[in-house]
N, C-alpha and C positions, 0 to 999 in steps of 0.2 A: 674148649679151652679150660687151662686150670684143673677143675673135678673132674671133669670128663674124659679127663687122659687116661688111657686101660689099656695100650698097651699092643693092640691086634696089630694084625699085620696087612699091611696094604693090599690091595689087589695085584696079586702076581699077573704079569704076562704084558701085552699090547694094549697102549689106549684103545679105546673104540670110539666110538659116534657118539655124541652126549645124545641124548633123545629129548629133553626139555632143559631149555636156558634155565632154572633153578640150581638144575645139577651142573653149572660149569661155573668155575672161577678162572679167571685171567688175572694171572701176575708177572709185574714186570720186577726185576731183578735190579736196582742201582745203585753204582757206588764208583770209588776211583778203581784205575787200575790198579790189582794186586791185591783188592779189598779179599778177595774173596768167594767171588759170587759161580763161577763155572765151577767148583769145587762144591759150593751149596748146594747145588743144582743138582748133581751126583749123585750128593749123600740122600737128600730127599725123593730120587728116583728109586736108590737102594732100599732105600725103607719101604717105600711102595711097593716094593718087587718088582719093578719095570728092566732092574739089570742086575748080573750076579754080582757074587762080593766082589770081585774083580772089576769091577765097575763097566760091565761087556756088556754089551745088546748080542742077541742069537747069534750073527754074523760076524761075533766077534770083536766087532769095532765099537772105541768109546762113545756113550751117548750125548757126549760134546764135541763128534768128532765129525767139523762141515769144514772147512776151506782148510787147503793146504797150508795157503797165506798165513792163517793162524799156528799151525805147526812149525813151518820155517821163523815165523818172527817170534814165537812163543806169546803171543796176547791176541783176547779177543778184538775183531777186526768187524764185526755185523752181528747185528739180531740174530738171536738163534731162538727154537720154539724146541721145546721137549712137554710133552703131556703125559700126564702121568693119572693115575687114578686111585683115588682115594676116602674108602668107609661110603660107598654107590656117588663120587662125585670124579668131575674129571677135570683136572687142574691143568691147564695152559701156562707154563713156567714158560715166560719171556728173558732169557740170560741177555745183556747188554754189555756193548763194550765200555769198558770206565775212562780209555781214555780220552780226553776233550777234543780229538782230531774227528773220530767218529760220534758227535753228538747227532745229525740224524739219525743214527739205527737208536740211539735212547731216544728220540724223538717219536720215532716210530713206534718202539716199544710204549711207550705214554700213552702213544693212541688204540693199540692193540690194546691195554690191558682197564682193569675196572678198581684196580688197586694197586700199591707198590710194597715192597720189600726192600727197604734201604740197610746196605751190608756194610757194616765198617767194622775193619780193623780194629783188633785193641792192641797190636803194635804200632800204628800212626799215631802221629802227634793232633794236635785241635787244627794246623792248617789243612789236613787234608778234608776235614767236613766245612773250614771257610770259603773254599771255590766254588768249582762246579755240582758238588752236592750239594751246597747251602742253594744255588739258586736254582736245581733241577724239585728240591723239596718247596720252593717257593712257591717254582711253577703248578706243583701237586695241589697245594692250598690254596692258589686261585681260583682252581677248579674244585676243588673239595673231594682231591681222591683219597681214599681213604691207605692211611701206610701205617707200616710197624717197622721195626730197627731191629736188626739181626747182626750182632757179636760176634765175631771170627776172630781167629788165630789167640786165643786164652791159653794154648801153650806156650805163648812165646812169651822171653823173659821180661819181667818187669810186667807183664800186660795186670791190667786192674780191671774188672767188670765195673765196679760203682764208679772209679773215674769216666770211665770212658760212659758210662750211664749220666755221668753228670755234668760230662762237656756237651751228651747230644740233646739235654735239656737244656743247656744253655744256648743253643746253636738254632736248636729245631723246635723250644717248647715257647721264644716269644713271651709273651703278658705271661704267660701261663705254663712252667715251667711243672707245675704236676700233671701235666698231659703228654708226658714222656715218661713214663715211669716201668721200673721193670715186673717184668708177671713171675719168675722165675729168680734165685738166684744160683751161683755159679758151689758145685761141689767139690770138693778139693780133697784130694789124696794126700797119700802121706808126701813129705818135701823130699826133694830129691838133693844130690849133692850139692846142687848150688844153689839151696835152698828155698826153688819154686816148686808148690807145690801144685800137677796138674790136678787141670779140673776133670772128675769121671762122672760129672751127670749134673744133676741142677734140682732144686728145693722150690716143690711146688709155693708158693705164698698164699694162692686163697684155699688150699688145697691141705697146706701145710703137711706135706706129705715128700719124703724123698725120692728121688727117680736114677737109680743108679744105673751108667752105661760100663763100666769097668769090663764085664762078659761079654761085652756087644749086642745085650739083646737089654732091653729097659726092666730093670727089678723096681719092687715099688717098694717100700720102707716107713714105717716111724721115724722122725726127727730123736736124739734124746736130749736128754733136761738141758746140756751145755749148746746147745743149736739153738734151743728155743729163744731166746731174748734178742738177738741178731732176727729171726725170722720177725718175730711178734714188731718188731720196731718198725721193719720194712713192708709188710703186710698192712700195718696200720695206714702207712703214707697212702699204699697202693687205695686200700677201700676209700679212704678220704678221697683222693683223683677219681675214683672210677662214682662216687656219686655225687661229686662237684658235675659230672657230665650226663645225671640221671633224668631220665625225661619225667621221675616221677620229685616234682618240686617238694614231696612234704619227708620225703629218705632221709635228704638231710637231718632234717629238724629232729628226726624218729634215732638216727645214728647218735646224735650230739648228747641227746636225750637218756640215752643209754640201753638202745633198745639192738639188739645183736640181729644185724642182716642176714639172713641165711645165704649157705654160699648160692643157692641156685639163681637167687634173684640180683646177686654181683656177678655170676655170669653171665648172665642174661643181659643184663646192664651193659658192661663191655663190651660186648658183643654188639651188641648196639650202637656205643658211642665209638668204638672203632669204624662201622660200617659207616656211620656219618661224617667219619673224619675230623672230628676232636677230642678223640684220644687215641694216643700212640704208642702200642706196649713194646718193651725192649725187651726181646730174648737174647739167647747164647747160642751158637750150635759149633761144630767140630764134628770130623768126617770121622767112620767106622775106626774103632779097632781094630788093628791085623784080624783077620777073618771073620768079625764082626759083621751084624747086617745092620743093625741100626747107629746111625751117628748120633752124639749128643744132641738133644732140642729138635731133631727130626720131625722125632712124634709130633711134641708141643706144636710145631709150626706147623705142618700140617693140619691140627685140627685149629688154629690159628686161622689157618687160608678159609678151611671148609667151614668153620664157623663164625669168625668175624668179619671174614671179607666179603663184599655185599656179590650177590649173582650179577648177569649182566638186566635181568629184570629192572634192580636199584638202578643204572647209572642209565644218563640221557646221553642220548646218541648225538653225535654230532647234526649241524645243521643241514638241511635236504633242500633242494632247491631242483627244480626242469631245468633241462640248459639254457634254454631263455634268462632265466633268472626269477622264475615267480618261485615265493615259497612252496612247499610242501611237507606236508603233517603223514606223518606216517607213525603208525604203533609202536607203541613200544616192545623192541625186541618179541615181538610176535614171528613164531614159525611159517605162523597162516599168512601173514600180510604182503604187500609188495617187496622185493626183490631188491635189497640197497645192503651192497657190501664193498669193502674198500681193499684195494692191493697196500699194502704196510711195505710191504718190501719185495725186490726181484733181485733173482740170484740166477747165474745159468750152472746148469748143468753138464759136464761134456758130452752124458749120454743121452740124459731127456733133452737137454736143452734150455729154455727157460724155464724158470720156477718162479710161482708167484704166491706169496702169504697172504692169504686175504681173511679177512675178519669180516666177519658177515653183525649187520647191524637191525637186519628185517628180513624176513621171508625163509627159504631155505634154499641151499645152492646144491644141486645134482648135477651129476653125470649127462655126458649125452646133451643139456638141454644149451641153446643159445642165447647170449648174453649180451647187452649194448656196455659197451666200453666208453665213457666219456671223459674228456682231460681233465687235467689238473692244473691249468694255468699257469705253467713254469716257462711258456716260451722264450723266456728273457734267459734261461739257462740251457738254453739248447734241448730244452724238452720239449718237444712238439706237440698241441693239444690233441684230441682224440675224440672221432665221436664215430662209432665204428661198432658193427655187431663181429662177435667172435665166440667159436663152440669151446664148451666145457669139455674136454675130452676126459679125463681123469682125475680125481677129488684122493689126495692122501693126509698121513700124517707123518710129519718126521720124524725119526730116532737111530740116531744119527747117521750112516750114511744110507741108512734104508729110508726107504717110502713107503710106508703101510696103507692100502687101499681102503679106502672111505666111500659108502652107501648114499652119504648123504654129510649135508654141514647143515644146522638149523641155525636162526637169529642167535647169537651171543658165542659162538664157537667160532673157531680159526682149522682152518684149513689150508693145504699148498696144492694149487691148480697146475697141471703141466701145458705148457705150450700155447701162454696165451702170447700169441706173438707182436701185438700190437698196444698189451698192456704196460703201461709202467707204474712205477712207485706214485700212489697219490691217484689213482685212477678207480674212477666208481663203475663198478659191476654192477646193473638191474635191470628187470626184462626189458626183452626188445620191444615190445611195443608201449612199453612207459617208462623212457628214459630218464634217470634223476642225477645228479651232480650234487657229492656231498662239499662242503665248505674246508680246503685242504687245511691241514695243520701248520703251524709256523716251521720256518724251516729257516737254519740258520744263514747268513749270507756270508758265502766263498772268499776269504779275502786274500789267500796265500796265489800268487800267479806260478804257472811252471808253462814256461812256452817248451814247445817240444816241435821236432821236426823226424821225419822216417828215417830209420838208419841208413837204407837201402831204397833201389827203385819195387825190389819184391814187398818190400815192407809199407811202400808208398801206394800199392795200390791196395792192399788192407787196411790201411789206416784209418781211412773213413768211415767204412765198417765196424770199425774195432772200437772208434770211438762212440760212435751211437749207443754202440750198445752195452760200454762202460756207462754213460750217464743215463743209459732207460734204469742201467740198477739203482743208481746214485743221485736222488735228488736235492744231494747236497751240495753237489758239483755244478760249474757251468764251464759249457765248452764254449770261446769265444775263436773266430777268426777275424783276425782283427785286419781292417781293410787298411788301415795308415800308416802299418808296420809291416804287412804280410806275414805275421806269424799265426799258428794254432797254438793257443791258450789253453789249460785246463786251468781255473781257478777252484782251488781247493782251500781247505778247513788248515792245515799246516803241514808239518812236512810228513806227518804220519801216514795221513792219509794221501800225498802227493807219492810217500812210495808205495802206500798198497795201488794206486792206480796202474802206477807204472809194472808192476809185478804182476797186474792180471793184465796187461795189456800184450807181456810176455807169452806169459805161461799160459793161460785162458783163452786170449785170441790170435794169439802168435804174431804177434805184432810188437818188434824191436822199435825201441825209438832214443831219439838222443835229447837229451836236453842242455837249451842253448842259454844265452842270458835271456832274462827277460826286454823289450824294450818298451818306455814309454811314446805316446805319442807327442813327439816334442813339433813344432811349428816354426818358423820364420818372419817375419817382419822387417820392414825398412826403419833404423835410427832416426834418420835423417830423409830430408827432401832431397830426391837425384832425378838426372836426366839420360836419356839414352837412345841411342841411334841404331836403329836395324835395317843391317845391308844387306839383301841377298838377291846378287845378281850373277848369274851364271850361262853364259855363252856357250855352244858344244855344239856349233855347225848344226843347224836346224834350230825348233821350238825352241826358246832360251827360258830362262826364269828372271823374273825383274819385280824387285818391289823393295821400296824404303822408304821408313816410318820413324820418327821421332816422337820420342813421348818422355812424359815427366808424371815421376812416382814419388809420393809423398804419405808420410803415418796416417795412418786414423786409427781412433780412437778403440778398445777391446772390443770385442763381438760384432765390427764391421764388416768385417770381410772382406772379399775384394771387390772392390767399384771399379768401373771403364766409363768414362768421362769421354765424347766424343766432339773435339774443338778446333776441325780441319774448317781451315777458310780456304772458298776458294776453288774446291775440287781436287786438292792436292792429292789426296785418297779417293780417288772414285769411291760412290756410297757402298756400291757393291762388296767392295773390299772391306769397308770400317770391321764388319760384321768377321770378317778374317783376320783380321789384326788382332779383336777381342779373342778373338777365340786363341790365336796362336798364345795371348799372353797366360791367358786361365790354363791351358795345357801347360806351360811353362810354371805357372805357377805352384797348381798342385804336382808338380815335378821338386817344385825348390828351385833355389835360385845359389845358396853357400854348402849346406849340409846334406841336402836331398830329402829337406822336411816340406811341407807345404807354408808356402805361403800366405800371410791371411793380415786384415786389419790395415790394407791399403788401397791409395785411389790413384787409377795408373789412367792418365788422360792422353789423350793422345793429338797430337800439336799440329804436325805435318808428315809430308813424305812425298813420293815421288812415283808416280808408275807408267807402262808403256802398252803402248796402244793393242799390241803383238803377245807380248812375253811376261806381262803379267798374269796373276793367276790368284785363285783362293790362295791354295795350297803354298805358294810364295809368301803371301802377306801372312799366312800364319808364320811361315818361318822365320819373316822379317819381324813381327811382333816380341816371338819367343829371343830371336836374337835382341831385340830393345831392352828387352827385361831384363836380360841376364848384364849386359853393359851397362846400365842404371845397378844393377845391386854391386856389380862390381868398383863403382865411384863415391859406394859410402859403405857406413861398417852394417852390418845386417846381424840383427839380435836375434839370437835364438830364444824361443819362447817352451814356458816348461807346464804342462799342466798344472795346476793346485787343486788338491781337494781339502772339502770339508770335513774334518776329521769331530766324533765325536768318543772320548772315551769313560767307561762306565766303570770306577775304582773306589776300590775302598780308601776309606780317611789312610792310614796308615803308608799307601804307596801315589797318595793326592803328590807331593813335592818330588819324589822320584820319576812322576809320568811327566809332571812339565817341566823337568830339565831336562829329560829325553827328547822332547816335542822340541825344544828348543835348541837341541843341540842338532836338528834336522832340518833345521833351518824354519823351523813352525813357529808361528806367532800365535799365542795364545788369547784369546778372544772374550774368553767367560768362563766363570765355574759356577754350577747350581748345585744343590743338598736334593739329594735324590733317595729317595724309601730306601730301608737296612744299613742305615748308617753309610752310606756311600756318596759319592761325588761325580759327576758329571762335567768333563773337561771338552770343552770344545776350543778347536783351533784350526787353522789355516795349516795344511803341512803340504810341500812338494810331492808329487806323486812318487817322483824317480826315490826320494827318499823313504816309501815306507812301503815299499815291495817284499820287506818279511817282516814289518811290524805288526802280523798276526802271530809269527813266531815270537819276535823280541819282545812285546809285548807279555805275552805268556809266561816270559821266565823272569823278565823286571817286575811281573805281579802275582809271583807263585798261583799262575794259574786263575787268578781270582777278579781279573779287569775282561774286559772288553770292548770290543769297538765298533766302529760302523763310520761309513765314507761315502761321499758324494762327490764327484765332480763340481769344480765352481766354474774353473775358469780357467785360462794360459796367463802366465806372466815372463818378463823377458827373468832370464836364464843370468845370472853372476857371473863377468864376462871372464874370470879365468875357467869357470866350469863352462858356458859355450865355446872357448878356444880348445880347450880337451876334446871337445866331440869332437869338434870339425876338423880337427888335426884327426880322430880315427875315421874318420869319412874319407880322409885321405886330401881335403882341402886346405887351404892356410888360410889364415884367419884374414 
């Protein structure tokens, strides 16, 4: 970084195999959509020589070019991996989608990589690093990954390098806003007619040295006298930050003193206090020149990655456990050691098949050898645990629509396996006869519903299929069949991701589907105390049918259920029978009794009745039961009851009064607010289910993006009797 900039030219050609975790970096790419980042991606493969100015791989195709879905919709839609190689190191560029529908594949990329590249625009305004960037950088600093800020689009008008350098100190730098500082600043051409003048390269600061891109290849330069006092001013800041963060406590004092740092020992420094993650350098970058091979700030980041970004040697691997659940210690990122790698993400292929990204965290993953595949604990989203051996058949690397063949993957490098068929996203790879289960990643919970149904009966017998093996990719997803509605559910992140489902459920697995409204589980209940007489006798010359029962149905209290009271004096019901009467009512009940909801939260006792010695029968007394029930709900008004959940949602001060007149314009009672970390607020409340069936959408746009939520089932409550008389009128019943 900085001095060390010179200029060479990457390693032309295909990644290969790292041979020692030293020499590999893992970077994940993040920012909103439009930041930027597929375009960064590019231009730094360019410079490495990995694709021609034309920005082609051998085979012609761009080396951002994986799902159709992303060509038709025009945005990235999943994790992508491009490796590239650079000055004997092999760099793992993690590209991410920015927008918040797909935050698992950013998830996933968090976990793949041992650092981040956050890209923001210098045409957006300071709301787009308040949302989902501010709190994905949060997340970085919990964990102490170490990141740098990466400047895009400097040609567009108005754009400012120091603003936008000084909103992301503001946003990202916390107590400590000279731990965002830039390494470089931005060179400017002459002004064009509308008097912005672009930028053609960038001014080293510890370097003090200029780097011009204007010919598309980096010239290096002298500042001259009218440059200098702009640079000197900003250089100063920068060595102040960079030994505020020096592990050597007496720099300071020697700085202050008047004693001149040589630059190698503020490289050095940096370099350090980047890899620790508290310091954050902000560069510039911008794609080639017409015919150009190098983009702006390429270089720069690149020896950026290779030299301040730690190996995966530095970063601790997630947690290792047997499937049992005892701990387990395993080396760090050692080649030599046991066998413990993770699938990141699954993608199918139409001609390989499935693909799997795996990030190897211990040992080394070959060809040929077999592998224990164990779950990931997601059954509650329709992902099935896994404890299963499965062969390696083939070890590649992507770029982009090829698959380059791999020797071998060691500890701290990524790889894409073909045809594990039993693997999914979140699933630990290591040998089969020492199985281990790493600790999976948070994963965000589904809150957008999309019931869907087959178009067709051809479409109906694919559908099962097609869904499994939608959510083995997606374990952000959960597939629900919901038993009290009979629909199939796919809950998703919001409507983005609801239609890329639907689009690979087309085009991928050939499988047409429609989608219906969604419905809640709504319930039934009796108002009031009633009575009812079940007659069913039927005569037809031979065997007849005979049985009648009288009973009386009265409320009880939420989360009762249904009780059967047995209070025949007498023998008016043979005993035999009672046990048929219950039954006939419980089948009637979870039938419904007004709407065709189930019934719930009553005690239905049973008084007298009548039977014959002959023509009595189970099957009678049930029917005489079901007929009681339904004559009892018919003699009083019967409440429809509606689910309610616990809603909690996580917003900034700024849209606190905007979220609860929403909540309460949905018929939500607002229960509490708490002061939660980053200046935010924490609203919790009571809201009807049926009412916030796209409040992961609505949500989203009443809080530019920046709130969030989370839900729980409580309870049923009866239903607002003009909103119960609208369903049951579309039930087709009167009220």
């Amino acid at each position: 970084m900085g001095d060390k900039a010179n200029g060479h030219p990457g390693a032309a050609g295909r990644a290969t195999t790292a041979d020692h975790p030293a020499s590999v970096r893992n970077v994940v790419l993040v920012g909103h959509s439009g930041s930027g980042k597929t375009t960064l991606v590019e231009a730094l493969a360019l410079t490495a020589g990995a694709v021609n100015r034309a920005g082609r791989v051998e085979d012609g195709t761009c080396v951002s070019d994986y799902d159709e879905i992303e060509h038709r919709q025009q945005r990235s839609v999943q994790l992508s991996l491009v490796p590239v190689e650079w000055d004997g190191f092999k760099i793992n560029l993690l590209d991410t989608p920015g927008y918040a529908d797909f935050v698992g594949e950013l998830r996933a990329g968090l976990r793949a990589a041992d650092a981040a590249l956050f890209v923001v625009s210098a045409s957006d305004g300071p709301e787009t690093l308040a949302g989902a960037t501010r709190m994905v950088w949060d997340e970085c600093a919990a964990v102490g990954m170490p990141r740098a800020i990466v400047v895009t689009h400097l040609e567009a008008a108005r754009a400012d390098f120091e603003d936008v350098t000084r909103t992301c100190a503001e946003f990202f730098g916390g107590d400590d806003p000279d731990a965002v500082l830039p390494l470089y600043l931005p060179l400017h051409g002459a002004q064009g007619a509308d008097g912005h003048a672009s930028v053609t390269g960038l001014t080293g600061l510890l370097s003090q040295r200029l780097y011009d891109y204007a010919s598309g290849e980096r010239k290096e330069s002298e500042p001259d006298d009218g440059q200098l006092p702009r640079i000197e001013e900003a250089r100063n800041r920068l060595i102040e930050g960079i030994i505020a963060e020096s592990e050597d406590e007496t720099l300071m004092d020697r700085y202050l003193g008047g004693e001149d740092v040589d630059v190698k020992t503020l490289v050095e420094d940096l370099e350090r206090a980047v890899a620790r993650g508290v310091f954050h350098p902000v560069l510039a970058a911008a794609p080639a020149a017409e015919g150009g091979r190098q983009g702006i700030g390429t270089v720069e980041l690149l020896e950026l990655i290779t030299g301040g970004f730690p190996s995966p040697l530095e970063r601790a691997a997630p947690a290792v456990a047997t499937p049992g659940g005892a701990p387990r210690a395993i080396p760090s990122c050692d080649p030599e050691g046991p066998l413990v790698a993770e699938v990141v993400k699954t993608a199918s292929d139409p001609y390989v098949g499935r693909v799997s990204l795996v990030r190897v965290f211990s040992g080394t993953l070959r060809p040929d050898e077999t592998v224990h595949v164990s779950g990931h604990g997601l059954a509650d989203r329709g992902h099935e645990d896994h404890d299963v051996d499965e062969r390696i058949e083939a070890l590649s690397a992507p770029f982009g629509k090829q698959q380059r063949t791999l020797t071998h993957c060691i500890a701290g490098d990524l790889a894409c396996v073909a045809k594990l068929n039993r693997a999914e996203t979140g699933d630990t790879l290591s040998a089969k006869d020492d199985p281990l289960l790493m600790t999976p990643w948070d994963m965000p919970d589904p809150l957008l519903p999309l019931a869907i149904q087959a178009h067709s009966k051809a479409d109906e017998d694919k559908l099962s299929q097609g869904l499994s093996r939608l959510v083995a990719e997606d374990p952000t997803m959960r597939l629900e069949q919901n038993q009290d509605t009979h629909q199939v559910v796919l809950w998703c992140l919001g409507e983005a991701h609801a239609d890329v489902a639907l689009e690979r459920l087309r085009s991928r697995y050939g499988v047409q589907v429609d989608v219906v409204a969604h419905k809640v589980s709504l319930r039934e209940t009796f108002a009031n105390r009633s009575a009812g007489r079940g007659r069913h006798v039927k005569q037809s010359g031979g065997h007849g049918q005979y049985a009648i029962c009288e009973i009386e149905v009265e409320p009880l209290p939420g989360g009762s259920g249904v009780q059967f009271v047995d209070k025949v004096v007498g023998g008016a019901v043979p005993r035999q029978f009672i046990p048929s009467v219950e039954k006939g009512v419980r089948a009637q009940a979870t039938k419904g009794v007004a709407a065709g909801y189930p019934l719930i939260d009553v005690r239905v006792t049973l008084l007298d009745g009548k039977a014959h010695s002959v023509d009595s029968s189970d099957a009678a007394f049930q029917t005489a039961g079901a007929l009681a029930l339904r004559e009892a709900a018919a003699g009083t008004r019967i409440h429809l009851l509606e689910p309610v959940a616990e809603v909690q949602v996580l917003v900034g001060e700024d849209y606190v009064g905007s979220v609860m007149s929403d909540l309460s314009g949905r018929r939500g009672r607002v229960v509490g607010t708490e002061q939660a970390p980053g200046g935010r607020t924490l609203v919790r409340a009571e809201v009807p289910e049926i009412e916030i069936g796209r409040y992961a959408v609505d949500l989203r746009s009443l809080s530019h993006g920046t709130a969030r939520f989370s839900r729980r089932y409580a309870r049923h409550e009866p239903m607002p009797p003009q909103l119960g008389d609208r369903i049951r009128e579309q039930a087709g019943d009167s009220p």
